[in-house]
LOTOR-676006 format. One record per residue: x, z, y of N, C-alpha, C in turn. Coordinates in steps of 0.05 Angstrom, whole numbers, padded with zeros to 5 digits, always signed. Layout:
! residues N
XZYXZYXZY ...
END
This chain:
! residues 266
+00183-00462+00378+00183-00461+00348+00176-00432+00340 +00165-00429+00316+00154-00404+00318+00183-00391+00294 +00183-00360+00309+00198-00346+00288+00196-00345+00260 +00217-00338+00245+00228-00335+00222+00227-00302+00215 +00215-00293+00201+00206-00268+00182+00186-00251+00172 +00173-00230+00183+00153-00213+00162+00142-00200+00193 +00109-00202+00187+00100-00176+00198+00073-00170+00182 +00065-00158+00194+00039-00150+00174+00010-00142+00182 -00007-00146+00171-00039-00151+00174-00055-00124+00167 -00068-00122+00184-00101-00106+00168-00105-00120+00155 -00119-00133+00133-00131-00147+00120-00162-00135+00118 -00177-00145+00128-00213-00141+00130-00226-00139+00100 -00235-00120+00095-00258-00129+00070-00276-00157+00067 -00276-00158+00044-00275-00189+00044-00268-00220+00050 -00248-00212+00059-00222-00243+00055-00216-00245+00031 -00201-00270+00021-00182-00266+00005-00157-00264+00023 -00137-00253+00004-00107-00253+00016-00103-00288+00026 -00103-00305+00004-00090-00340+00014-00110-00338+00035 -00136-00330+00036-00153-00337+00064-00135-00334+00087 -00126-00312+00088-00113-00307+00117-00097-00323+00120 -00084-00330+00098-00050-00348+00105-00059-00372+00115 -00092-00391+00092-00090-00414+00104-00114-00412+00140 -00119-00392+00141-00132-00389+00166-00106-00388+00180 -00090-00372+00182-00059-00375+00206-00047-00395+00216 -00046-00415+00181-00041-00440+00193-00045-00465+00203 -00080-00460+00200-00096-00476+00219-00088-00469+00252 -00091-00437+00252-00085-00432+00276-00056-00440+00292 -00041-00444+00275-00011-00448+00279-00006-00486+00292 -00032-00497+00271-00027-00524+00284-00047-00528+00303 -00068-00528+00311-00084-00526+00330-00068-00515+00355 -00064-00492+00361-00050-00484+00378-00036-00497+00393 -00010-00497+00379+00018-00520+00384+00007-00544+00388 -00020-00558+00376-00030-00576+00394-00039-00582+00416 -00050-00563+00416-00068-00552+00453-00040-00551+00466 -00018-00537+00457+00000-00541+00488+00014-00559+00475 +00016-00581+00466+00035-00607+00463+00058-00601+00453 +00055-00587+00436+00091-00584+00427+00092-00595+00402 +00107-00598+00391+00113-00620+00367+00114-00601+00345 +00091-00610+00320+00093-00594+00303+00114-00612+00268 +00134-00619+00280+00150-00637+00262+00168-00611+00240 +00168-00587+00244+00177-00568+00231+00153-00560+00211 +00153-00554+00188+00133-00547+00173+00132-00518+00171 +00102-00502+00167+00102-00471+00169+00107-00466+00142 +00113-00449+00133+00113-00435+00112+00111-00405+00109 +00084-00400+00088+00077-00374+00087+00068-00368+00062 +00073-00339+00063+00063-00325+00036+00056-00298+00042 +00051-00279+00021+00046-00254+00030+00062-00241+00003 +00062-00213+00008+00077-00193-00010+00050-00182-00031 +00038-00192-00043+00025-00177-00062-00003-00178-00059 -00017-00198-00063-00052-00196-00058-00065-00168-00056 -00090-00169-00041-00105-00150-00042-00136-00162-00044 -00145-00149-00064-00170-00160-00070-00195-00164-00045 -00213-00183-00043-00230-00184-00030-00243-00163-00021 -00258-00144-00045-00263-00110-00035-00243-00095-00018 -00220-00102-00019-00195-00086-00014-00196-00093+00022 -00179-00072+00035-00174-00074+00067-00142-00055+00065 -00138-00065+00091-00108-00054+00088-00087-00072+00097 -00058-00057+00093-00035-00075+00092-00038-00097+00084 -00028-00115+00094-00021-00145+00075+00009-00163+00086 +00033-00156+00072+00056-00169+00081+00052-00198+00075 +00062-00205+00119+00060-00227+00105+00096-00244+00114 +00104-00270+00099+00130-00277+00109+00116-00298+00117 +00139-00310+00144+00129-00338+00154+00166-00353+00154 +00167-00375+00138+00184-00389+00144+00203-00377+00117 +00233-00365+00128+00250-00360+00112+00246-00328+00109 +00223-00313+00129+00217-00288+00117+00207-00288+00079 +00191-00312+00081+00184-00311+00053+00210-00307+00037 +00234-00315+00039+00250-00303+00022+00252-00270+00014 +00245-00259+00029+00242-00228+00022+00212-00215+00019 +00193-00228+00011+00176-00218+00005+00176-00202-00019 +00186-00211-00036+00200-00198-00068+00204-00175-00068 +00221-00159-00042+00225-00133-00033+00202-00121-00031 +00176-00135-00029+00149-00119-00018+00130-00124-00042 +00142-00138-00053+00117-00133-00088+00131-00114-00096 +00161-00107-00093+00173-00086-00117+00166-00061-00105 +00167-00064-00076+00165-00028-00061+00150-00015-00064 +00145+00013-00055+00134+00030-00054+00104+00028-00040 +00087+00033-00047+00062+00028-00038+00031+00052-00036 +00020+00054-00015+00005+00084-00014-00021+00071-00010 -00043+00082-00024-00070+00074-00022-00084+00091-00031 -00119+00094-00011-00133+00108-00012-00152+00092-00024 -00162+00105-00050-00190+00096-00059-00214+00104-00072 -00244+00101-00070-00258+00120-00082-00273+00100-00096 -00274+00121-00118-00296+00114-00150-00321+00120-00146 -00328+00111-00153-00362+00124-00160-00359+00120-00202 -00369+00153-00206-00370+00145-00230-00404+00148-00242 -00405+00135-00264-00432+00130-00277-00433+00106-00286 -00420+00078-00280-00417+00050-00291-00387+00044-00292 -00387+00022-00296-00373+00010-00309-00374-00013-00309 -00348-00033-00304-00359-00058-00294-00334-00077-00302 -00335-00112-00304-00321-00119-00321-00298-00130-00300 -00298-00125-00271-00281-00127-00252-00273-00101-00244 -00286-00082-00256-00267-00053-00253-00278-00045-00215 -00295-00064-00203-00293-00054-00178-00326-00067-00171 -00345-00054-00146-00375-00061-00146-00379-00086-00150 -00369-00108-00150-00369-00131-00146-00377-00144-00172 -00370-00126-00194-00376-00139-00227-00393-00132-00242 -00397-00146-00253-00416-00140-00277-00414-00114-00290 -00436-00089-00296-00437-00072-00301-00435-00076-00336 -00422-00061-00350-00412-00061-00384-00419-00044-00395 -00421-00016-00371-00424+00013-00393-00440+00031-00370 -00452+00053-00376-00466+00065-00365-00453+00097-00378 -00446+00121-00366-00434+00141-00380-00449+00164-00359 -00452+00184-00371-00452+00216-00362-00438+00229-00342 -00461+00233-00312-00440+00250-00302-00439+00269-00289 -00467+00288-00303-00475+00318-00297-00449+00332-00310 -00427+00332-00322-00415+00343-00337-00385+00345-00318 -00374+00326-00300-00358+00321-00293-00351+00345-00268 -00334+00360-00261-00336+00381-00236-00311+00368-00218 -00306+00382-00185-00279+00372-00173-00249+00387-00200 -00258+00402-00216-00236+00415-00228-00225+00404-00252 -00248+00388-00264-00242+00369-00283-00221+00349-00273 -00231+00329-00247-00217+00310-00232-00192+00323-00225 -00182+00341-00218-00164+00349-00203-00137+00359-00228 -00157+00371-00242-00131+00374-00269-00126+00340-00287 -00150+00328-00288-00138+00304-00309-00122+00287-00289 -00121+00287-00261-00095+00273-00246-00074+00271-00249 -00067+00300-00252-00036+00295-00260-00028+00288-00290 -00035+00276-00309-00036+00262-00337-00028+00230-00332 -00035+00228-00296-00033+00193-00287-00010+00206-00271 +00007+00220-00271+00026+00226-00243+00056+00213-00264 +00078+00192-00254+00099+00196-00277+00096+00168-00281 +00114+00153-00301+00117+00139-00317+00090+00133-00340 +00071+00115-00337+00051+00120-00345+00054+00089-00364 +00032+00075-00378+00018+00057-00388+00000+00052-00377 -00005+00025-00367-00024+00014-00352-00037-00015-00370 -00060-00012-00382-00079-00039-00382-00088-00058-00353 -00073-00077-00348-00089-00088-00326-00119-00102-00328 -00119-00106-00301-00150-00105-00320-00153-00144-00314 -00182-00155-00325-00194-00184-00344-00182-00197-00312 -00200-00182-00292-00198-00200-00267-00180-00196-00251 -00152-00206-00259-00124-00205-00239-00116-00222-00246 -00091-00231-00222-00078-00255-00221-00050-00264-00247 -00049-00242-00263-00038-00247-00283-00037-00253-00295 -00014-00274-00306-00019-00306-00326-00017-00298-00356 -00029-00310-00379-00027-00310-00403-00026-00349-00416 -00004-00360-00420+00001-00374-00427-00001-00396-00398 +00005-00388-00371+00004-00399-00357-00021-00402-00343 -00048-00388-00351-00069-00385-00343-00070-00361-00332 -00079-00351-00308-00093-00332-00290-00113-00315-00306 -00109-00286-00313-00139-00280-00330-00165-00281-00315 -00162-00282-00287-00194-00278-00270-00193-00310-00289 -00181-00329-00289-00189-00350-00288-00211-00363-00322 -00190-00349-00340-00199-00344-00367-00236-00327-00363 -00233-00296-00348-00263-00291-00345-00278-00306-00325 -00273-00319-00305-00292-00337-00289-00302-00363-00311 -00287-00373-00333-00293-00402-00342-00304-00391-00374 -00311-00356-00379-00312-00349-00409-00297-00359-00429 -00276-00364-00422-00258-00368-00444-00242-00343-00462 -00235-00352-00485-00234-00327-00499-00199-00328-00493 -00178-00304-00497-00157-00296-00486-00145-00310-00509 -00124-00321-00513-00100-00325-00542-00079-00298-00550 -00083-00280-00527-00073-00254-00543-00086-00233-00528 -00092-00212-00540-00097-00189-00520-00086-00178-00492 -00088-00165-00471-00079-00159-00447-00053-00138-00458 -00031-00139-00451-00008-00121-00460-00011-00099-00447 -00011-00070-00450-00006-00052-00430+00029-00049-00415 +00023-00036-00396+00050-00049-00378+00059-00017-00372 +00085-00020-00367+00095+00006-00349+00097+00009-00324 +00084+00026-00312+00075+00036-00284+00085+00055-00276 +00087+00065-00241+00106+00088-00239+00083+00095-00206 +00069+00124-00222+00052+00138-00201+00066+00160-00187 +00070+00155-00163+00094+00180-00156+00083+00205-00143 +00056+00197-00134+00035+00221-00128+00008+00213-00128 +00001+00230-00136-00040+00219-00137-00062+00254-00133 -00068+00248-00115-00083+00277-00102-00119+00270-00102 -00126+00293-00105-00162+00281-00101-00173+00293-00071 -00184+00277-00053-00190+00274-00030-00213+00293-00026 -00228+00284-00055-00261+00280-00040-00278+00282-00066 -00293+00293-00066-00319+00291-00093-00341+00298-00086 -00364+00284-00088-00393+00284-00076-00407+00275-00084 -00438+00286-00080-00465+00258-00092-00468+00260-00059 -00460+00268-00037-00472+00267-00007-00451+00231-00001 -00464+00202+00001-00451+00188+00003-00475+00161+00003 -00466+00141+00022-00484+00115+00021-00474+00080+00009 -00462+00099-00003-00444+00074-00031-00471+00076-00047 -00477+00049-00059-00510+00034-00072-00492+00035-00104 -00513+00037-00122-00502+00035-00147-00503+00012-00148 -00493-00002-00165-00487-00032-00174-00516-00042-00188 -00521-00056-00189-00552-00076-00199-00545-00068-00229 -00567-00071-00250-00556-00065-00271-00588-00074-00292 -00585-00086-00306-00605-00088-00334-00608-00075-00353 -00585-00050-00360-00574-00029-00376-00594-00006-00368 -00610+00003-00391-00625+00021-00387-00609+00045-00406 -00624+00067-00399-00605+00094-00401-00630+00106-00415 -00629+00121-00435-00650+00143-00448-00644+00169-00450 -00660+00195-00452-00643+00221-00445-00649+00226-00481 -00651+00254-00482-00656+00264-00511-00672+00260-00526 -00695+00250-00512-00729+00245-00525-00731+00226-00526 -00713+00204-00522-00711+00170-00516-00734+00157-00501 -00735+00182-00477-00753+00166-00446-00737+00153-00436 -00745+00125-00422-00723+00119-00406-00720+00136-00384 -00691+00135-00371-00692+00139-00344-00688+00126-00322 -00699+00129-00294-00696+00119-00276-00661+00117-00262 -00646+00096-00267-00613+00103-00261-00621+00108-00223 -00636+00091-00212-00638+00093-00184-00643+00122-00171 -00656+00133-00185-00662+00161-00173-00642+00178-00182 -00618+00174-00203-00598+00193-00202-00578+00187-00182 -00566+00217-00169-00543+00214-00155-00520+00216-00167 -00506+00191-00169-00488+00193-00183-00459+00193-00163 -00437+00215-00173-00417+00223-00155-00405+00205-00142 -00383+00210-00123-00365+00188-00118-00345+00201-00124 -00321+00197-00119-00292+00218-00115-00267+00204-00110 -00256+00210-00092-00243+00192-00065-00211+00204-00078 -00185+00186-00081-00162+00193-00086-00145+00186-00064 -00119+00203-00068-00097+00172-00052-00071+00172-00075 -00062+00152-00065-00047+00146-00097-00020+00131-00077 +00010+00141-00091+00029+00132-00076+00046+00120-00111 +00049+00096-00109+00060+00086-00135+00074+00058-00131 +00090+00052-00147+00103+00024-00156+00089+00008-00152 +00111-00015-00158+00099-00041-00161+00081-00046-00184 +00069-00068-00188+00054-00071-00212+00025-00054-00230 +00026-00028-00197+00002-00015-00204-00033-00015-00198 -00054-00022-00209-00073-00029-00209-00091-00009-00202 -00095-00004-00183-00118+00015-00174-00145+00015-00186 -00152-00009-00193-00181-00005-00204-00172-00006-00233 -00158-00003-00246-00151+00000-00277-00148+00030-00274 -00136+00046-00257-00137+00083-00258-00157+00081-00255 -00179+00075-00230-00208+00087-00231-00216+00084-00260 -00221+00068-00270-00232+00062-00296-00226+00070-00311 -00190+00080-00322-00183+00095-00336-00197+00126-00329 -00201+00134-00311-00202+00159-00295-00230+00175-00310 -00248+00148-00312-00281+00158-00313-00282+00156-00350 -00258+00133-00372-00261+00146-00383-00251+00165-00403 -00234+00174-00386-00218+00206-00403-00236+00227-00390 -00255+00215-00368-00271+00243-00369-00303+00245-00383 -00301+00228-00410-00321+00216-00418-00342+00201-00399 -00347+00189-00380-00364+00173-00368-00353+00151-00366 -00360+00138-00344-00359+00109-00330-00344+00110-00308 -00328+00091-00286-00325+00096-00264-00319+00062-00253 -00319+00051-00230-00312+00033-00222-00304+00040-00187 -00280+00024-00171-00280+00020-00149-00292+00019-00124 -00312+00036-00113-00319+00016-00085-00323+00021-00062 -00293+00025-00054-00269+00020-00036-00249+00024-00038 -00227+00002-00032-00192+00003-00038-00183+00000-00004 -00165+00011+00001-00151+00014+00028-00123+00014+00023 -00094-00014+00035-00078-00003+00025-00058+00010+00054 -00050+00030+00051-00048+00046+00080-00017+00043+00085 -00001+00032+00066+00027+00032+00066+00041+00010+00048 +00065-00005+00052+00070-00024+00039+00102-00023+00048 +00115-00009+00035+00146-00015+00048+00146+00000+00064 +00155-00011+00094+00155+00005+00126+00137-00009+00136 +00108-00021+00130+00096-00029+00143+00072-00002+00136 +00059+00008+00162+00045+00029+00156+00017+00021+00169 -00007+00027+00157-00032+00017+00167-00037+00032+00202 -00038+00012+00215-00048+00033+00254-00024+00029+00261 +00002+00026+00246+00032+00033+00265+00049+00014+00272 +00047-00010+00257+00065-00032+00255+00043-00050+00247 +00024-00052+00252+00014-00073+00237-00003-00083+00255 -00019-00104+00250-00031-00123+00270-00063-00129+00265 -00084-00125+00281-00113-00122+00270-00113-00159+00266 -00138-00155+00251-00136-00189+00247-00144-00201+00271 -00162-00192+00280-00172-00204+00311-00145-00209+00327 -00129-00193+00327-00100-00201+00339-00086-00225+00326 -00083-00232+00303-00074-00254+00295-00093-00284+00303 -00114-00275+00321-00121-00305+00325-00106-00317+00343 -00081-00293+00365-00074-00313+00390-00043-00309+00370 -00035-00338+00373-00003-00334+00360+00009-00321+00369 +00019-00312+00399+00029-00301+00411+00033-00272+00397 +00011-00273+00385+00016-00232+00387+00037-00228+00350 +00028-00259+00339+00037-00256+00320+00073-00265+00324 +00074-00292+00339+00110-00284+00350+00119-00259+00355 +00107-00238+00372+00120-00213+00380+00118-00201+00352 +00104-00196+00341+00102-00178+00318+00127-00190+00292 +00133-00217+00291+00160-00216+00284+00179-00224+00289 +00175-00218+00330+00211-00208+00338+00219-00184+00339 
END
């Protein structure tokens, strides 16, 4: 019979989080079929907190009556590295979406970034953003922007708690692609310009914060209090509770033999 509680995943760029769970438990019955053991107990799984498809990293997961404490790992403490590219703007906040705004970003320096950080450090206000799993009248908003439906109330801003946020990294030296885009840009003389031939920055954070905090809603907030654009593209989450990315945690290629996933939660 397989154990009762929590261990935790790399999660790969591009899964979804339920991907993994219902990939486990294919693996879970297949298995126990190959060696004949009776699968008359039912699995049960969940995870501590989705991570987006773009996203890689931690992913808690509970199996059985661990799911009872997953709750402990949406509320905890959580550390993630992620970099912006600013110049767009996009309506999933991360490369994956539709571009909305196009902004300026010869103007931006590492000293600008590095002082408007701590303004996000603290007890903050957070807009989540169109495409998250958060319900408005019992509907999902990704679900409301996947079907164009219009919202029945506006997105509430929420209270968030950033307990450190440092800047890594700032560069146009980088092989992150700008996002596709139909949005043409004009300079002073109203030539167009070519967006492909500008290098537009990236700038890499790490961010140690609460529950309920949205990493691609700071990037986006980020690009525009510094008058531009900015969107996500890459999220890493490197810490989740006491599960630490490399230290306790399990590559996904490891979760194909059960075995490694029994040891990992005895």
């Amino acid at each position: 019979m397989i154990p009762h509680g929590l261990f935790a995943v790399n999660k790969p760029i591009g899964l979804l989080s339920v991907t993994i769970l219902n990939k486990i438990k294919r693996l879970y019955r297949t298995q126990l079929k190959d060696l004949a053991i009776s699968q008359k107990n039912k699995l049960k799984l969940g995870h501590g907190g989705t991570l987006d498809p773009l996203a890689s990293g931690v992913l808690v997961i509970g199996v059985n009556d661990g799911c009872k404490r997953l709750q402990d790992y949406i509320k905890c403490k959580k550390i993630y590295e992620a970099v912006g590219m600013f110049g767009f703007a996009t309506d999933t906040y991360d490369s994956e979406g539709k571009v909305i705004a196009i902004g300026p970003t010869e103007h931006i320096t590492k000293e600008d970034i590095s002082q408007l950080l701590t303004k996000f450090i603290g007890d903050i206000m957070q807009v989540p953003p169109m495409y998250s799993a958060l319900r408005i009248d019992g509907r999902r908003l990704y679900d409301y922007a996947r079907k164009g439906l219009s919202l029945p109330r506006n997105i509430q801003a929420r209270s968030i708690r950033i307990d450190s946020l440092s800047l890594l990294d700032f560069t146009t030296n980088h092989n992150f692609q700008i996002p596709k885009t139909d949005i043409t840009i004009t300079d002073k003389n109203n030539h167009v310009e070519n967006i492909n031939q500008a290098s537009y920055p990236i700038f890499k954070i790490r961010v140690e914060c609460g529950s309920g905090t949205y990493i691609r809603s700071l990037i986006h907030d980020i690009g525009k209090e510094l008058g531009s654009a900015a969107h996500v593209v890459e999220l890493k989450r490197l810490q989740q509770g006491n599960f630490i990315l490399k230290k306790n945690t399990l590559e996904w290629n490891d979760c194909l033999i059960l075995n490694n996933i029994f040891e990992a939660l005895r």
